[in-house]
C-alpha positions as CSV (number, residue, x, y, z in Angstrom):
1,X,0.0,0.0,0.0
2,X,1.8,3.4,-1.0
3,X,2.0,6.4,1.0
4,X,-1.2,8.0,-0.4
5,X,-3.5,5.2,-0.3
6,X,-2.1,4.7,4.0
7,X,-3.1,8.3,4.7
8,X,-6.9,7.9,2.9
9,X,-7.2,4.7,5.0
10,X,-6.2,6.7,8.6
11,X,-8.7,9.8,7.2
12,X,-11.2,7.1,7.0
13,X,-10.4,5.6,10.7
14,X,-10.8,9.2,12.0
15,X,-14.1,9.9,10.3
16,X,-15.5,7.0,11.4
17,X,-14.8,7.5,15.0
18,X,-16.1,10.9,14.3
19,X,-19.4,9.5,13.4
20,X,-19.6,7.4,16.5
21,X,-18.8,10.4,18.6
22,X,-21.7,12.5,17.0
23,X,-24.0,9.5,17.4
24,X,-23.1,9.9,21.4
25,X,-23.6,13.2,20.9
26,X,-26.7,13.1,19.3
27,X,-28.1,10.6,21.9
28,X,-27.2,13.1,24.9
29,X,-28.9,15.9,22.7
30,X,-32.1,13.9,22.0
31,X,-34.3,16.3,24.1
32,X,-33.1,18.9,22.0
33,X,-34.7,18.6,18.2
34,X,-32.3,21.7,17.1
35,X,-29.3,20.6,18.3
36,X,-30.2,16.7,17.5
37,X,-31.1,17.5,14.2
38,X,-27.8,19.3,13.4
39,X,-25.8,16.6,14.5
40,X,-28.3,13.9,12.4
41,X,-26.6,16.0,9.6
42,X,-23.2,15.9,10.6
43,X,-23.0,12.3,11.2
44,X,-24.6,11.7,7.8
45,X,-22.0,14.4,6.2
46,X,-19.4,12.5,7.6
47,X,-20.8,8.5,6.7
48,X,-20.6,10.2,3.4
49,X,-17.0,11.3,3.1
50,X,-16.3,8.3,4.7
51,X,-18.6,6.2,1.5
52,X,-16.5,8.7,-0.9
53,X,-13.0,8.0,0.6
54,X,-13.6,4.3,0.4
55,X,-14.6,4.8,-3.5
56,X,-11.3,6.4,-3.9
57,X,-9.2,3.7,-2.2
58,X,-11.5,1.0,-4.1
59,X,-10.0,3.0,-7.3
60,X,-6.8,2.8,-5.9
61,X,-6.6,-0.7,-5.5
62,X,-8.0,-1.7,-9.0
63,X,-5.8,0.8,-10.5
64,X,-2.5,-0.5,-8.7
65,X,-3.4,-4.7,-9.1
66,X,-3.6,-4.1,-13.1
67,X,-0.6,-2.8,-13.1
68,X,0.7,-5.2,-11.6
69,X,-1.3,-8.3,-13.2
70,X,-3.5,-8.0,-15.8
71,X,-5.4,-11.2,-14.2
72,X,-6.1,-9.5,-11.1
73,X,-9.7,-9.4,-11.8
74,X,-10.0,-13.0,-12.3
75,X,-7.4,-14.4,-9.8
76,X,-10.1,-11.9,-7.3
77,X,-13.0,-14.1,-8.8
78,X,-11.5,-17.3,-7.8
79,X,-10.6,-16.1,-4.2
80,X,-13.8,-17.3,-1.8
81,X,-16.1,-15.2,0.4
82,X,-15.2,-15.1,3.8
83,X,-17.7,-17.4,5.8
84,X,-19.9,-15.5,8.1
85,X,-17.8,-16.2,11.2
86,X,-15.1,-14.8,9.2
87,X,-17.7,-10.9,8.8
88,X,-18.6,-11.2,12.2
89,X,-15.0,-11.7,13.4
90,X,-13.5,-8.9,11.7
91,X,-16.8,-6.4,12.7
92,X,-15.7,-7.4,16.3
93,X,-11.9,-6.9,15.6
94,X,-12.7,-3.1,14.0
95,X,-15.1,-2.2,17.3
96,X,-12.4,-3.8,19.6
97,X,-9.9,-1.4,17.8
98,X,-12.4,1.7,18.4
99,X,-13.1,0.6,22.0
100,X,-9.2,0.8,22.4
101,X,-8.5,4.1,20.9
102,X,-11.8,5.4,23.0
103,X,-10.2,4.2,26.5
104,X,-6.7,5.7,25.2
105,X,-8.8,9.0,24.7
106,X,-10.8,8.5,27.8
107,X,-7.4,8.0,30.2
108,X,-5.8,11.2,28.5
109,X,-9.0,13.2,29.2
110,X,-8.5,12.1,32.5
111,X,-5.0,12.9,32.6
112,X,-5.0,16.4,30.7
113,X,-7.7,17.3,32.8
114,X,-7.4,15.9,36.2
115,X,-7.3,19.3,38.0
116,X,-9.0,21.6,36.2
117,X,-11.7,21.0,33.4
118,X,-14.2,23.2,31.3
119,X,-17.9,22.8,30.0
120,X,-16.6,21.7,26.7
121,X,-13.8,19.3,28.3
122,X,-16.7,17.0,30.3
123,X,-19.1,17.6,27.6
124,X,-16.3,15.6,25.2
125,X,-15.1,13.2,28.0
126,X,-19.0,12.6,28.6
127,X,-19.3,11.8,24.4
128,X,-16.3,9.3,24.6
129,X,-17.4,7.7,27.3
130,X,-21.3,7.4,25.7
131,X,-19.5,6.0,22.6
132,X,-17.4,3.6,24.8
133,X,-20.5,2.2,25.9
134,X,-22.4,2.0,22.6
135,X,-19.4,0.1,21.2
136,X,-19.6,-2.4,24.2
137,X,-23.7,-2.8,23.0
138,X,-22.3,-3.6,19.9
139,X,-19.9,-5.9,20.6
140,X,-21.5,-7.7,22.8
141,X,-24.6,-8.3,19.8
142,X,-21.9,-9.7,17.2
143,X,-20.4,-12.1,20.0
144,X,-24.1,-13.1,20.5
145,X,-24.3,-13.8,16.5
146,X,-21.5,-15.3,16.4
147,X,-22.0,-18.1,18.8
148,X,-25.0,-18.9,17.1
149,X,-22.9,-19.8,14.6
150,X,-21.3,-23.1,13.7
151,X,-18.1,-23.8,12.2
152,X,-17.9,-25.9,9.4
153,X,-13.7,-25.0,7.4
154,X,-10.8,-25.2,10.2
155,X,-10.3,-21.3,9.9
156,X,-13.8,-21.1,11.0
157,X,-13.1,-23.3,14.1
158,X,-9.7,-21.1,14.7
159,X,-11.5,-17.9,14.7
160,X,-14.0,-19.7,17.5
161,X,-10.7,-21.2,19.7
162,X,-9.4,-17.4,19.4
163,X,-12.6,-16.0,20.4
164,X,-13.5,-18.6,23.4
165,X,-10.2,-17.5,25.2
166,X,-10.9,-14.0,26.1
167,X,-14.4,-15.2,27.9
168,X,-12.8,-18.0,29.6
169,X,-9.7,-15.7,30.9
170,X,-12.5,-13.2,32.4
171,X,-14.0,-16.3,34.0
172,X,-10.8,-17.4,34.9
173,X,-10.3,-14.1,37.5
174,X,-13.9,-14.1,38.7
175,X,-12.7,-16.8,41.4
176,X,-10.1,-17.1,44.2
177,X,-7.0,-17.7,43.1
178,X,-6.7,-21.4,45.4
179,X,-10.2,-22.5,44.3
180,X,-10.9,-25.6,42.4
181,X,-12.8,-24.2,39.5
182,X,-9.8,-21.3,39.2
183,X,-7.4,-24.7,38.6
184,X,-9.9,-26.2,36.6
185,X,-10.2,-23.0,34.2
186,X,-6.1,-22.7,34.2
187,X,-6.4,-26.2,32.6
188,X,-8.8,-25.7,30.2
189,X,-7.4,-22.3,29.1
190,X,-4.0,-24.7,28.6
191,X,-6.2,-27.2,27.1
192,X,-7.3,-24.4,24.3
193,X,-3.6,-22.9,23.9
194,X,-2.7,-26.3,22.7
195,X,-5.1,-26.7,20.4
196,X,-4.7,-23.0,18.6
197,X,-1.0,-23.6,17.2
198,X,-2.7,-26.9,15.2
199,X,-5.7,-25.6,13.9
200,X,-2.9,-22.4,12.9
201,X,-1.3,-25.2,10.7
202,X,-4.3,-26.6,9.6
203,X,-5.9,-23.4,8.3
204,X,-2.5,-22.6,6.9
205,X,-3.0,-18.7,8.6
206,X,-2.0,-17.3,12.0
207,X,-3.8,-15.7,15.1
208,X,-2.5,-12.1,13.7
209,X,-3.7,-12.8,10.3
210,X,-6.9,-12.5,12.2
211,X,-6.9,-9.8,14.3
212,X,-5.8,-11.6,17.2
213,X,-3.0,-10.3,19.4
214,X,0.2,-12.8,20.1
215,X,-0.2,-15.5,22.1
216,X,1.0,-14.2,25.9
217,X,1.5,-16.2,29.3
218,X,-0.7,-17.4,32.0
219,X,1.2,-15.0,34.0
220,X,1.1,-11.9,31.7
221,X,-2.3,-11.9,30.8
222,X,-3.6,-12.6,35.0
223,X,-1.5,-9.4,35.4
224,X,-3.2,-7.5,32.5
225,X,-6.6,-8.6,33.8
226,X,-5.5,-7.2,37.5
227,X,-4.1,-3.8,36.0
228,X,-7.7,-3.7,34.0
229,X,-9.7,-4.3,37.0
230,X,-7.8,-1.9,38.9
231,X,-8.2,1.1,36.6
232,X,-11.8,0.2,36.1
233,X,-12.3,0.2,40.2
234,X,-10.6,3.7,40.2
């Protein structure tokens, strides 16, 4: 991807989480038909530029895979649709990605501001934060699809393996640390581990490939659940 075509796909990025700002925004506003109707026409405005910026890079692409092979067309045709576990997966990996960049926002709000803030400085941390939690709605509806799903290819049951871990690593630090179902849900989280690198092989594609972070340790990810839980008591 060239320089151009990079800086098109990160305008995109921005205006999208500019649309799910003014959606929060428009939400708060919703007793207010003036102010909610203006911001109906902003977020359309902007799912607009987003539409047109996506044309362009669409152009872009054909453009730069004929010159490169006059087949690309046809080598395109013969390349199958990602299954429906494959959608939903990668809608869940682009809200996860938003959700991320919303609590970096969030904890810099909250840093930048910690001693003083204005009207407008709450009134943004106040949009994040309704965003933050429309974006946890959402995610929480595609899981819900997605595990009414049923795998039928190997990548299909990798992307499930991938997905069952988080879950189970939540569940995992619900309990005391010396109780029998925290041992029994150490062993099954080993159990699935084990199973991912395989199913990696069979499907001939990785984790990242995915949208799934590196694999980490028992130990690193029980002391990035108890870092999270302790910024979400604060």
């Amino acid at each position: 991807m060239n320089s151009q075509m990079q800086e098109l796909r990160l305008a995109a990025t921005l205006l999208m989480q500019a649309r799910v700002l003014c959606a929060g925004a428009s939400d708060l506003c919703g007793d207010n038909a003036e102010h909610a109707t203006r911001l109906n026409k902003i977020e359309a405005t902007l799912e607009e530029e987003c539409a047109h910026i996506e044309g362009l890079l669409s152009g872009m692409k054909g453009a730069h895979g004929e010159t490169e092979n006059g087949s690309a067309k046809e080598a395109k045709d013969r390349t199958p649709k990602p299954s429906r576990i494959e959608q939903l997966n990668a809608e869940l990996v682009e809200c996860e990605r938003l959700s991320h960049q919303l609590d970096e926002l969030t904890i810099t709000f909250d840093s930048a501001f910690s001693e003083s803030k204005t009207s407008e400085d709450v009134i943004l941390k106040t949009n994040a934060d309704h965003a933050e939690k429309r974006l946890l709605v959402r995610l929480e509806t595609l899981t819900n699809c997605l595990a009414l799903e049923r795998p039928t290819t190997v990548r299909d049951t990798l992307i499930f393996a991938l997905r069952a871990m988080a879950p189970l690593q939540e569940s995992i630090m619900a309990v005391s640390e010396d109780s029998f179902e925290r041992k029994q849900g150490c062993i099954a989280y080993r159990l699935l581990q084990g199973i991912i690198p395989a199913l990696e092989d069979l499907a001939d594609t990785t984790r990242t490939e995915l949208g799934f972070e590196e694999p980490q340790t028992e130990t690193e990810i029980i002391e990035k659940l108890k870092k999270r839980t302790r910024a979400e008591r604060i």
